[in-house]
N, C-alpha and C positions, 0 to 999 in steps of 0.2 A: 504494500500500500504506500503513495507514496504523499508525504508528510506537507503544506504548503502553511506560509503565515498568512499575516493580515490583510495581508499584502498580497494575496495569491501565487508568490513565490514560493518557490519549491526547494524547501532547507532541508532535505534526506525521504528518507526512507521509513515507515513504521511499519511495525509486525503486530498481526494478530498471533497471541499465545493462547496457547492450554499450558495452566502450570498445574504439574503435578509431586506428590511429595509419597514418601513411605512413614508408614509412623509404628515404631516397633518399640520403646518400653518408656517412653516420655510425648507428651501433648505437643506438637508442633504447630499449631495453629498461628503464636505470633512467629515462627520462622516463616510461614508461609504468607504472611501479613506482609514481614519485610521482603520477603522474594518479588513480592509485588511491587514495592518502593522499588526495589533495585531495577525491574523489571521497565519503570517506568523512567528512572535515569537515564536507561540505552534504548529509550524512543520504543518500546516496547508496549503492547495492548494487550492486558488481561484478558481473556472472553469468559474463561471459563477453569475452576479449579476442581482437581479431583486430590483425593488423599484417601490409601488404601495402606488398613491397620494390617500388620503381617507379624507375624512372629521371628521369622527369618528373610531376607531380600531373597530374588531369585537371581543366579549368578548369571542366566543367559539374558534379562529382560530388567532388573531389577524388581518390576510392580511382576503379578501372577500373569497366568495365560489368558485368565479371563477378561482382566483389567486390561491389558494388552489389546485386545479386543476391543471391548468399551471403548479404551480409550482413541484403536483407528476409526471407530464412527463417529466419537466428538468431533475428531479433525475434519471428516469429511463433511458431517452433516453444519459445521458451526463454521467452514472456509479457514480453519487455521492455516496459517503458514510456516509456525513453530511452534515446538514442545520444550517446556523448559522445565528441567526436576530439579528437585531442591537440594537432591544428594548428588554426589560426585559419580559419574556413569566410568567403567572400565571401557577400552575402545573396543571389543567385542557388544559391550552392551548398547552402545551408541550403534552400533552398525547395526545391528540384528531391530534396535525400535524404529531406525530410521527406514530399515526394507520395509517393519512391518506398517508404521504410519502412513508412507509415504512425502513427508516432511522433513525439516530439518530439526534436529534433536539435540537441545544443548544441555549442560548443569550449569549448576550455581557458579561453580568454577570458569567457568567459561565466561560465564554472565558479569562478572568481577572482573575478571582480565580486559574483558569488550568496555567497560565503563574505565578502567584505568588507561586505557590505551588510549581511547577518546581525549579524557582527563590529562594527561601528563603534560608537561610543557616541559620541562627543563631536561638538557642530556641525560643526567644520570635516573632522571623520572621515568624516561621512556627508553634507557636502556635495560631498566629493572624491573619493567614490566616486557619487554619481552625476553627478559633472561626466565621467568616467570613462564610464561607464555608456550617457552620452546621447552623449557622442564617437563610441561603439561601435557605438549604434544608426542613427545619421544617416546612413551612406553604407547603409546594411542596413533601410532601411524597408519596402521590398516585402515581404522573408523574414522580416521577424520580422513583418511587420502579420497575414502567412496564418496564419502560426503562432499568433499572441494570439487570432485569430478563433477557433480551431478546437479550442485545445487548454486557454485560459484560464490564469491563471496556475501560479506553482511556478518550479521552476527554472530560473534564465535570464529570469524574467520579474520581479521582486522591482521595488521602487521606482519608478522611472519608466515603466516598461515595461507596469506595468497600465493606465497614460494612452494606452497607445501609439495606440490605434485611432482616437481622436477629437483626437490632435495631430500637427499635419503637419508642414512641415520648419520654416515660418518660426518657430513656437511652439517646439518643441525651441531651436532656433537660440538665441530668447529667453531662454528659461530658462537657456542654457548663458551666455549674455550674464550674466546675474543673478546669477549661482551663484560668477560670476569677481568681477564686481563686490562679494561681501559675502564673500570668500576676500579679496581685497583689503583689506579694511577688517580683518579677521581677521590679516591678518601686518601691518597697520600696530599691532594692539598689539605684535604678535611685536617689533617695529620699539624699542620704547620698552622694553621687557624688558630687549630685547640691548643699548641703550644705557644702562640701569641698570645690566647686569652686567660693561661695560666701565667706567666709572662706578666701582664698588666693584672693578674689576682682579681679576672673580672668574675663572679659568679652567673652561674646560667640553672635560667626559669625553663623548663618546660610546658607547653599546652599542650595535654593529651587526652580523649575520652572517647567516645562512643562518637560516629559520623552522624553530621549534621547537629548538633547539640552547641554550637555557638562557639563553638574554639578560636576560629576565625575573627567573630564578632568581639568577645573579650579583646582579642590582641589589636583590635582596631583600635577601640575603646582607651585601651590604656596610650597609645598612640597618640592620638588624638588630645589625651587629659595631659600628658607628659614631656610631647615633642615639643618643644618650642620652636625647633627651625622652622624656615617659611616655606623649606619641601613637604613638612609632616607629612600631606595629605597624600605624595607620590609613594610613602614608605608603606601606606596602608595594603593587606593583602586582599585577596579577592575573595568576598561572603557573598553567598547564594545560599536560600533554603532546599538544598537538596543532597540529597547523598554522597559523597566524596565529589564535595566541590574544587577544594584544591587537593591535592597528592605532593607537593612538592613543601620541603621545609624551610621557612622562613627563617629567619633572625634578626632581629635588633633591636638596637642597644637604648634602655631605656637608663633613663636620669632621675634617679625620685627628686633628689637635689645635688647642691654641686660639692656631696662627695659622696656620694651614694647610688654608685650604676651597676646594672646590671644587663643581659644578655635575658630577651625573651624571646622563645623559638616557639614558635608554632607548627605543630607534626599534621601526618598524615589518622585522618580517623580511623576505628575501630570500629569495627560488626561481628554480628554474631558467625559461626563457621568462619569465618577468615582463614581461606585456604592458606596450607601451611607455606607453602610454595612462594605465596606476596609478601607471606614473615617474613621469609628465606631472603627473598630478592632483597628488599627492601630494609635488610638487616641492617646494613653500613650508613643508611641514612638515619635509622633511629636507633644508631649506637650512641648520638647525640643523650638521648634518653635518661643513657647510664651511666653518661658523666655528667648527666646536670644536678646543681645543689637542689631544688625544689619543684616536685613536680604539681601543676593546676588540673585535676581531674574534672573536668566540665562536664557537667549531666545536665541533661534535658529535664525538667520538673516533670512538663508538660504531657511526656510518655508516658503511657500508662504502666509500662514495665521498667520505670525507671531504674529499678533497684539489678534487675538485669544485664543492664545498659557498663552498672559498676561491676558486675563481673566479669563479665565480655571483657573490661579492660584489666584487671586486676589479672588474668589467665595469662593476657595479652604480655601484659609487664612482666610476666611470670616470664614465659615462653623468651624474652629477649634479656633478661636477665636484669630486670631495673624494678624489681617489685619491691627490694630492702629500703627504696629512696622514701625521702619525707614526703609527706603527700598532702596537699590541703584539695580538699573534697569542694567545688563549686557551683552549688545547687541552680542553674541556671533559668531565664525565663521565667521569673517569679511575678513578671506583669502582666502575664496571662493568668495568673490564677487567681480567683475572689478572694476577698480580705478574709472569709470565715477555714476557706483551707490554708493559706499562708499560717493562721495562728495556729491549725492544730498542727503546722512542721514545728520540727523541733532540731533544726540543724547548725543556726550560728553558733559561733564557737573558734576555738584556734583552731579545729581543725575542718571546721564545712562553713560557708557561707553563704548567705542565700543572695543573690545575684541576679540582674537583666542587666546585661552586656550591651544590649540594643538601647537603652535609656539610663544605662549610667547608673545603674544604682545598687548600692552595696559595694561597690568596687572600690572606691575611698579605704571602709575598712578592710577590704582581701589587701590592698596592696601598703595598708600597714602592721598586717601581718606579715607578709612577704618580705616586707624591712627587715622588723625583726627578728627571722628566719635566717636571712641573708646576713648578716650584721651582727648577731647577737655576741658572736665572740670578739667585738672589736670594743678596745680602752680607748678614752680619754688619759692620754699621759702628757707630761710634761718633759722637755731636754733639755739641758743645757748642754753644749758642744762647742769644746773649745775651735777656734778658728784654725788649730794647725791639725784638726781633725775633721778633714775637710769631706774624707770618704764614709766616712761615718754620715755627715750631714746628708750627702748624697744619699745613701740607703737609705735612710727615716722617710725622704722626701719618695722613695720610688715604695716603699715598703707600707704606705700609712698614708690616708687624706689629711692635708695640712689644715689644721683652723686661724691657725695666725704661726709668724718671723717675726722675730725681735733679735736685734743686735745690741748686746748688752758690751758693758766690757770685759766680762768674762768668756764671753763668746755668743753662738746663735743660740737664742733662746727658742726652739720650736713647741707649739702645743698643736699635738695632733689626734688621730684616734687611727688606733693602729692593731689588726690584728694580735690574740695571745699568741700566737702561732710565732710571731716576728716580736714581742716584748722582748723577748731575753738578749736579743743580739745587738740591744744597745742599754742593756741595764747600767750599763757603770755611766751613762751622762745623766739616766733618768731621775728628776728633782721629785 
């Protein structure tokens, strides 16, 4: 079907779907809720959803023989033009739904990689989506080759996948060799950054939480309340209400005042199933993660499964190794919900705030907790250093925010506030 605006221009392509899901010892109903979201990020048309409870999958078809059935008369009788499961298809299974459909037959996986390919804008974004991509395809050559043949591209076929027919396994293989190798080269600048900003003793804030939950918006926000230059407005990132609207990691550098900065990054969002394959890819970019001093968990209020939303990412954290970090919880979108359910949350606190990103409010106090988080181990000390200890003045000055220079006659007098970390390595001028 093909897609046109307001304008009667014709901006792509949409699919009628049948989504379908298996449900074997847990309720998938809001998995298949978001399958829908997702479904509708890659210009995708619900028509119709089946869900068929099993004890065990079936290894040739995943859903039974019967459903199998069923489900090639939805397609024919409702004009589908794809089938999209909510679970991961082996490439025998993909091949064998696709004979029996006569459609094209994708998963969740698929459907995620198609949205991120879309999505990515920066080299190392779209080289990590299809190092991703070609991971997914490699053991699945047969079922995706019938498919490319027969059905050409579109969904589930984006990027590498239009090569697929004229490259076999050792050329894939190659490319993924390639793609790691100039990812490589890629976090070795990461590599010199982060020893810059350990260097300048700058600390780094994380945003991290469930997609679309306002990560983006916060970091505008605080942007906005904090930059003073007259670019602010160019440094802001890109928010859309919708599913993995940006993929690529921001950074910069905020000033609470002027001795008090710090690094805030804005990551790539979190969902439920999050193939493991986009962890994979996407490893070296939110390795950021795990050396940041403070991570902002932004949750949606708004969702009805919010509490969900903070597992999904807590797994997430787990999985890339940054779950031991500090975490302040940020209850987000609190302007959407009536005065009488706001009072019965019970979330402010050091550790969860209640927050709209979009209107500015409660963020005052998140980011003087963040101070304090950031900061807590730095003294107000006093120096006196005499003039013919010149290198000494030096360190104080690279080592600690200055509050004031006095030149006494005994020497430089400085008052500053200065990490416990670096107290000791000027104890003997400290007044």
């Amino acid at each position: 079907m093909i897609k046109f605006n307001d304008q009667n221009e014709v901006i792509g392509e949409e699919y009628n779907a049948i989504l379908v899901g298996v449900e074997l010892d847990e309720d998938i109903s809001y998995s298949m809720e978001e399958l829908k979201g997702l479904c509708e990020a890659a210009s995708i048309e619900p028509i119709c959803t089946m869900v068929q409870k099993m004890e065990r999958p079936n290894t040739a078809t995943l859903i039974g023989k019967g459903k199998v059935e069923e489900l090639k008369e939805a397609v024919n009788n409702m004009e589908a033009d794809l089938v999209v499961f909510n679970d991961e298809l082996t490439g025998m299974q993909l091949r064998n739904l696709e004979e029996a459909t006569g459609v094209r037959v994708i998963d969740r996986v698929i459907l995620i990689l198609d949205i991120f390919s879309k999505r990515a804008t920066s080299r190392e974004g779209k080289l990590q989506v299809e190092l991703a991509q070609l991971r997914y395809r490699l053991p699945r050559l047969t079922g995706f080759g019938k498919s490319l043949s027969r059905l050409g591209g579109g969904i589930g076929t984006r990027g590498p996948g239009e090569k697929k027919l004229e490259t076999d396994r050792r050329h894939i293989e190659r490319r993924i060799y390639d793609i790691r190798d100039e990812l490589r080269s890629i976090a070795g600048t990461r590599t010199i950054q982060k020893k810059q900003r350990e260097k300048n003793d700058i600390p780094v804030v994380c945003i991290v939480g469930y997609t679309n939950s306002g990560k983006s918006a916060l970091m505008n926000d605080v942007i906005r309340k904090l930059d003073r230059a007259q670019d602010a407005e160019n440094k802001e990132v890109f928010e859309k209400d919708m599913l993995f609207a940006t993929l690529d990691t921001y950074r910069r550098r905020i000033d609470l005042d002027d001795s008090h900065s710090f690094v805030l990054v804005d990551t790539i969002g979190f969902v439920s199933r999050l193939p493991h394959l986009l962890v994979e890819a996407f490893k070296s970019t939110l390795e950021i993660v795990t050396e940041a001093d403070l991570l902002l968990d932004v949750v949606d209020l708004t969702a009805d499964e919010y509490d969900m939303h903070v597992k999904v990412t807590e797994k997430v954290l787990k999985e890339i190794g940054a779950y031991d970090k500090e975490i302040i919880t940020c209850y987000n979108k609190m302007d959407l919900l009536d005065e009488g359910r706001l009072n019965a949350l019970n979330f402010t606190g050091k550790n969860s705030f209640l927050i709209s990103a979009k209107y500015d409010r409660g963020v005052d106090e998140l980011l003087e907790e963040v101070k304090k988080r950031l900061f807590r181990d730095r003294v107000e000390v006093r120096y006196l250093v005499p003039f013919a200890k010149g290198a000494a003045t030096s360190g104080i000055r690279k080592d600690s925010e200055i509050k004031s220079v006095e030149y006494v006659e005994e020497g430089t007098l400085i008052t500053c506030e200065i990490p416990e970390k670096y107290r000791s390595r000027y104890e003997e001028f400290e007044i």
